[in-house]
Every structure is written in C-alpha cells, then in structure tokens.
C-alpha positions in Angstrom: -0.2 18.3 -26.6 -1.8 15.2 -28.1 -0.4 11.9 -27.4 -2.0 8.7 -28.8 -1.2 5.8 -26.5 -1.5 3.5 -29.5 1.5 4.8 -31.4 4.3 4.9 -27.8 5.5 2.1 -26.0 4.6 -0.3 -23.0 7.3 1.5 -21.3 6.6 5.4 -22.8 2.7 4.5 -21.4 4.4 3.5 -18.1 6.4 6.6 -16.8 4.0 9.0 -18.3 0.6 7.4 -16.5 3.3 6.7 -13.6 4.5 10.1 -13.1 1.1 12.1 -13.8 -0.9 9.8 -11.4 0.4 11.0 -8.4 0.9 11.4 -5.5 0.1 7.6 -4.9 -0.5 5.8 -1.5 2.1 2.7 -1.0 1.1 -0.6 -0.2 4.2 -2.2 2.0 2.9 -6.1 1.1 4.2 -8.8 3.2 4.0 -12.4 2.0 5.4 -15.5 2.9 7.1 -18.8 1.0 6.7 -22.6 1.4 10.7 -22.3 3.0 8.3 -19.6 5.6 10.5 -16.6 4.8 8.9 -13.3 5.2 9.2 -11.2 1.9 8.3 -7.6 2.1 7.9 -5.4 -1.0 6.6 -1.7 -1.8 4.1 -1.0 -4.5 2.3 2.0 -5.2 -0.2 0.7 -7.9 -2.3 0.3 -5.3 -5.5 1.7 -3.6 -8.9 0.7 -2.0 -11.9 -0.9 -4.0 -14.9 -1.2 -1.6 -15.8 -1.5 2.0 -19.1 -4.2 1.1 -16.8 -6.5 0.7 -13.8 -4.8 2.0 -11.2 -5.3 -0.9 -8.1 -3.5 -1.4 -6.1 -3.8 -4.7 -2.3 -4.8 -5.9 -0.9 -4.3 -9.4 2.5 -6.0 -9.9 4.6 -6.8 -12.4 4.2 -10.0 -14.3 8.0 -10.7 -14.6 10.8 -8.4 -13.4 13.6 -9.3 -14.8 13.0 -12.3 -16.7 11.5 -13.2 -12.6 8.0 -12.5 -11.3 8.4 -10.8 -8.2 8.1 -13.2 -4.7 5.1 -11.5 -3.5 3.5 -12.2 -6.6 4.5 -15.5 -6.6 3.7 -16.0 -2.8 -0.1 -14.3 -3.7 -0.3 -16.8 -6.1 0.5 -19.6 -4.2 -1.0 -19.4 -0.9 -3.5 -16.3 -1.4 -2.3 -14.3 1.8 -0.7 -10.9 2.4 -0.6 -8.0 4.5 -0.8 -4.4 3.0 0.9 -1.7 5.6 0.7 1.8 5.1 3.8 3.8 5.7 4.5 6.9 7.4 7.5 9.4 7.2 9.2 7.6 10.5 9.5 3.9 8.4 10.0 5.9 4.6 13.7 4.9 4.6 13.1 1.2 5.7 10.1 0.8 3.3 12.1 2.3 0.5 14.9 -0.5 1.5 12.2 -3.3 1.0 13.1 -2.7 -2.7 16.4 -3.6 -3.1 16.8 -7.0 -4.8 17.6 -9.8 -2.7 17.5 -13.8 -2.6 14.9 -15.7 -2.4 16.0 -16.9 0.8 16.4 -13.4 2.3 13.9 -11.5 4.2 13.9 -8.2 3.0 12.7 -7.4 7.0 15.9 -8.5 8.3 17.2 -6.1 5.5 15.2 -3.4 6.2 16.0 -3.8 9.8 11.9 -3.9 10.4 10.4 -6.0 12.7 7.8 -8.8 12.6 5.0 -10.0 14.6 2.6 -12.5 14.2 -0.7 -11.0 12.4 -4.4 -12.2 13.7 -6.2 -14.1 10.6 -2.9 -14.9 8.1 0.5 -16.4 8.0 2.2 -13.9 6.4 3.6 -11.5 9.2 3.1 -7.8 9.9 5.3 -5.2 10.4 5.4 -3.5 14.0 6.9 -0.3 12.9 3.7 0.5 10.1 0.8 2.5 11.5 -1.8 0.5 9.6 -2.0 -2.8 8.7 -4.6 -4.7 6.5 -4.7 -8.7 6.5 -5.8 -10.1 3.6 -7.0 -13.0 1.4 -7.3 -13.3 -1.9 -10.7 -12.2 -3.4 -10.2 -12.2 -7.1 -7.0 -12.1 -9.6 -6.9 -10.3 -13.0 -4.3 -10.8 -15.6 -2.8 -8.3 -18.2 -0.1 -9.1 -20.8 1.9 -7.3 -18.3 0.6 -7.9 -14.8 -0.8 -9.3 -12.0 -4.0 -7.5 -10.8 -4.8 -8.9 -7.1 -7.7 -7.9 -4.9 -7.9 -8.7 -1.5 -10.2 -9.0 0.8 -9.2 -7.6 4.2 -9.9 -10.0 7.5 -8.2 -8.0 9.6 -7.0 -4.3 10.3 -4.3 -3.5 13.0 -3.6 0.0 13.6 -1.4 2.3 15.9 -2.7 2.8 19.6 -4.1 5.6 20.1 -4.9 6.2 15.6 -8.6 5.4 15.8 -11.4 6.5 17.7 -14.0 3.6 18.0 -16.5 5.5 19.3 -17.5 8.1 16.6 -15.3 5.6 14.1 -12.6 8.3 12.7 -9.0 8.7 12.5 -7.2 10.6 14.4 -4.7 12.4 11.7 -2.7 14.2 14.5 -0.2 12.1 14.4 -0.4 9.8 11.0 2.0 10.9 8.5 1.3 8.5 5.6 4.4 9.1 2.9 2.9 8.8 -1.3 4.7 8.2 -3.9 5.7 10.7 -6.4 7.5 8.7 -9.0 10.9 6.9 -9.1 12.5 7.3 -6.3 11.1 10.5 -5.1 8.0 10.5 -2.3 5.8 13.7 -0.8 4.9 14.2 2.9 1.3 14.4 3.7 1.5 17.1 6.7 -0.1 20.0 5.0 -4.0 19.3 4.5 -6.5 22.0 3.8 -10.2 22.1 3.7 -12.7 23.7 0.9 -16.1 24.4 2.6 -19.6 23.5 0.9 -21.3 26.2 -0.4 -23.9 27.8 1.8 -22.6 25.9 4.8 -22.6 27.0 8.4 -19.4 28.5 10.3 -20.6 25.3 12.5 -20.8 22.8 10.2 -17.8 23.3 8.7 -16.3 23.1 11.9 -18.0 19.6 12.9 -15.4 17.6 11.5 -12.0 19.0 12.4 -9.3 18.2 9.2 -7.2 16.4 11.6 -10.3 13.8 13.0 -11.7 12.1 10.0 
C-alpha cells in the first residue's frame, strides 16, 4: 500500500505516523505558572537530541482546543521544565496527568503525585518518577501545528540505587520505564533481549550484562 501524505489530512498524517512510530518513551513535563501552580502533563513526542550539549526534545500541540496547552504556555514564558520518565509503578498516575483541568489546578494534586523542590529550576519534580531531567530552554521551533521545544538538561535526579557512578551505567534491574503505544494503550519494557556481533567472543558478549547498561 501506497499512501501519499499530500493527498490525507493533518489528522489522517497524525494517527497513522502516531500509531506506527511506536513504542514511544513518555516525557512526564512539569512546569510552573506566574500564580506558582505546578502543572504536570504527559507527552510522548518526545526523545533525546545530544549529550554535547545535553538537549532533550518536546513536541506539543499549538492549540488544544481552541487553548494551547499550560506547559506550552509555561515553556514559553519562563523557559523551565522538568522531563520525568515513568515506570509501570506511576503508569496510572502519569496517565491521570492528562485529564483536563483548570488552570488553577495542579494536575499533581490530581494525580495524587508528590512534589519536591528540583536543584537548578522552579518548576518542581515528581518524587515518585525514577528519572528526572531539569531543564532550560535551548532552542524553540514552530510548525503550523506545534511547538517544538529543546531543552537543555542542568540537572538529572535519579532513583537511589539506578546508577552506578563508577563504570557510569544503569542498573535496569529494577527500572521499568512504561512507552507509549498509541491512544490510550502503553507496553511494558520487562522483556529485553540481546543480538550478539558477529565473530564476537562468548566473553565479550558477556561484558556488558542486558540488565547493566
């Protein structure tokens, strides 16, 4: 089948590059307004850019509703935001993040998620995510539909016990990252498996275990 994106719809272009780009990793985003409420908000156009700067990016909606979206509006107007990763024991509560509230209402206090204070932006982080990446605002693209924000991370908070500062990996024991899979429907990241370089050693491709990387 042959489908020429010229002739089909925003929206048509949408759920098909939506729905055949999976899974995708979700950026829980935490920004804050000039009242200082906490808005949290899910988005899984999202992924990282570079580590020289290290820049993460956002893609989000232009107007939702006849409304751009708070955390585009908060990006916008103080260039700060957390991006939190989120694993299977938060999925519900990060899912929950994207109901539509007031402007007024946290969608933490919604979510029944709880804040702390992050190290290098106001915007607050989320205790319950594994991973969570302080950012400022780096560069901002624009679409006739979209926002494109990349951020530049400060800071990185992780769960105890995640990372391994001496030979700098991750320990994926216990880090359980959810992805999105389309609409409302998300796929668990427990079952990994390697593929071994050709020609290479029994002990080489045992020198980095699948669960330490």
């Amino acid at each position: 089948m042959d489908i020429d994106f010229n002739a089909i719809t925003a929206y048509q272009r949408y759920k098909l590059m939506a729905s055949l780009i999976v899974p995708r990793p979700i950026a829980l985003i935490t920004t804050v307004n000039a009242a200082g409420v906490i808005n949290a908000a899910p988005f899984s156009l999202f992924n990282m850019l570079g580590e020289d700067p290290p820049i993460v990016m956002v893609s989000i909606n232009r107007s939702h509703g006849g409304h751009m979206k708070d955390t585009a509006v908060n990006i916008l107007a103080n260039g700060e935001f957390v991006v939190h990763l989120t694993d299977e024991a938060m999925a519900e509560k990060m899912h929950r993040c994207g109901d539509v509230l007031p402007h007024d209402q946290s969608e933490l206090v919604h979510a029944g998620l709880t804040p702390l204070p992050a190290r290098t932006v106001k915007p607050a982080r989320i205790a319950e995510a594994p991973v969570a990446f302080e950012c400022v605002l780096h560069e901002k693209l624009e679409t006739d539909s979209r926002y494109i924000f990349i951020g530049r991370v400060t800071w990185l908070t992780v769960r105890d016990g995640l990372v391994d500062t001496e030979s700098w990996r991750v320990r994926l024991q216990d880090y359980h990252p959810v992805g999105r899979f389309g609409a409302s429907f998300y796929v668990r990241t427990g079952e990994r498996f390697a593929i071994a370089n050709p020609g290479a050693s029994e002990a080489e491709q045992r020198s980095t275990a699948i669960d330490e990387i």
